[in-house]
C-alpha positions in Angstrom: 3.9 17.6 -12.8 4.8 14.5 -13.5 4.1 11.2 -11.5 7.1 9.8 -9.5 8.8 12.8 -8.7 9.7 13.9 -12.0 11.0 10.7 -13.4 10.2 9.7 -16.9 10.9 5.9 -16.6 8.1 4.0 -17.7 5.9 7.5 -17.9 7.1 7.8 -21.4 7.3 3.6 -22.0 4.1 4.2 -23.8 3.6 0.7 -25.8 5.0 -1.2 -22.3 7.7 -3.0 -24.0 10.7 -1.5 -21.4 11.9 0.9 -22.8 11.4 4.5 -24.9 11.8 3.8 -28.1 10.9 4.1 -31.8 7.5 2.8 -31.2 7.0 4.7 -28.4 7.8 7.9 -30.6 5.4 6.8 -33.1 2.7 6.3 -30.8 3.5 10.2 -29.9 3.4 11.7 -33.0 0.2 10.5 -33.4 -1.0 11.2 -30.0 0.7 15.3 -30.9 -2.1 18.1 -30.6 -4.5 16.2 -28.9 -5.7 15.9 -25.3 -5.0 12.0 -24.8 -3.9 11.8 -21.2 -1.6 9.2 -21.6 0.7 11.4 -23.7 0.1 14.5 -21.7 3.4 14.6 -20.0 3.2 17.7 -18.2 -0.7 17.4 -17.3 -1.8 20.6 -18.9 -4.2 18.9 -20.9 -3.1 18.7 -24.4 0.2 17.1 -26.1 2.4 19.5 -27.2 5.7 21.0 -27.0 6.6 20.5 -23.7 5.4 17.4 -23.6 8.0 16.2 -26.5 10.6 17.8 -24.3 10.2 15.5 -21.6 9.8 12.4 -23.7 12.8 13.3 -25.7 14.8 13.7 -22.5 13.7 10.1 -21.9 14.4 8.7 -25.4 16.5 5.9 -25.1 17.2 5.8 -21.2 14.9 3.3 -20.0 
């Protein structure tokens, strides 16, 4: 479940510069496969698939 209802803006905002960006992604990647909270999207306790599903959904909106 995600905070705020569902909506990814600023959930995904990862490096708090506004938006979901680049340096966002790259802050992902690495974070992919592990069980950082921060990057755990869908709060099943790890970062994986789904979890890049809702951050690409956000890519670029916010």
């Amino acid at each position: 479940m995600l905070p705020n209802g569902g909506a990814t803006t600023g959930v995904t905002d990862f490096n708090g510069d506004g938006r979901t960006d680049l340096a966002d992604f790259l802050l992902f990647v690495n974070a992919f496969g592990g069980t950082d909270a921060r990057f755990d999207l869908d709060g099943d306790g790890t970062v994986g698939l789904s979890d890049f599903l809702i951050f690409a959904n956000a890519f670029g909106k916010n």
